[in-house]
N, C-alpha and C positions, 0 to 999 in steps of 0.2 A: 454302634458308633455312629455320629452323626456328621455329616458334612457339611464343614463350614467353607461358605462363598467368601468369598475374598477383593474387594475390588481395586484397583487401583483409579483413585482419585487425581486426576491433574487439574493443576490448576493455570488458570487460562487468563491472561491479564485483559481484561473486556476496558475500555474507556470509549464513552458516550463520545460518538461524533455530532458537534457543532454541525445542521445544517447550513449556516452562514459560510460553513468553509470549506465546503464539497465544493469541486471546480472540477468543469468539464476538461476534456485534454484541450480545447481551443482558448479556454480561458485560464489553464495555466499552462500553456503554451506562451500566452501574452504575457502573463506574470514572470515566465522564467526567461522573456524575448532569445525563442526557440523557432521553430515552425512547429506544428502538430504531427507535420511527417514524423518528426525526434521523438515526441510524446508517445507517439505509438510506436515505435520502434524502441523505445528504452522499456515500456511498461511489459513486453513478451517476454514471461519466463525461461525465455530460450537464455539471455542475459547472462552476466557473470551476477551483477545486482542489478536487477529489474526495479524499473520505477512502481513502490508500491500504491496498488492501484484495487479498488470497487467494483468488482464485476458485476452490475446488476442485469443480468443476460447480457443481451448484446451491446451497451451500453458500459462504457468506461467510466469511473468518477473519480475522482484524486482528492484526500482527504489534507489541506493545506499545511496541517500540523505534520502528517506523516511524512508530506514531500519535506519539510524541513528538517527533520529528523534524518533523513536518508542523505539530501544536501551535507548537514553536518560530518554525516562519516562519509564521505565521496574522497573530503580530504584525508582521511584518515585509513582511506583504501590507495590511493595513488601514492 
């Protein structure tokens, strides 16, 4: 008898980020007129819904589309 492998395939929704809309927490700090203190205290997984956020090591980056997307359901969670 021979054994067959089996995989399970997920599929993983990938969409190309726009570098024109990477924003540091200081610069959408400004866009959301917040302080960046907020920015970084909202992006900590600790959160109920954490601001999604670019971990490039030590560096934060916020993808403009995704903060809107998360905006959108903010209303839709309170």
């Amino acid at each position: 008898m021979s054994r067959k492998s089996t995989f399970a395939v997920t599929s993983v929704a990938v969409h190309p980020v726009d570098p024109s809309s990477i924003l540091t927490p200081e610069e959408l700090a400004k866009r959301l007129k917040v302080s960046p203190r907020w920015i970084y205290e909202k992006s900590r997984s600790r959160n109920q819904h954490p601001l999604p956020v670019l971990r490039l090591g030590r560096y934060l980056r916020f993808s403009w589309d995704d903060i809107s997307v998360w905006l959108r359901r903010q209303g839709d969670v309170a």
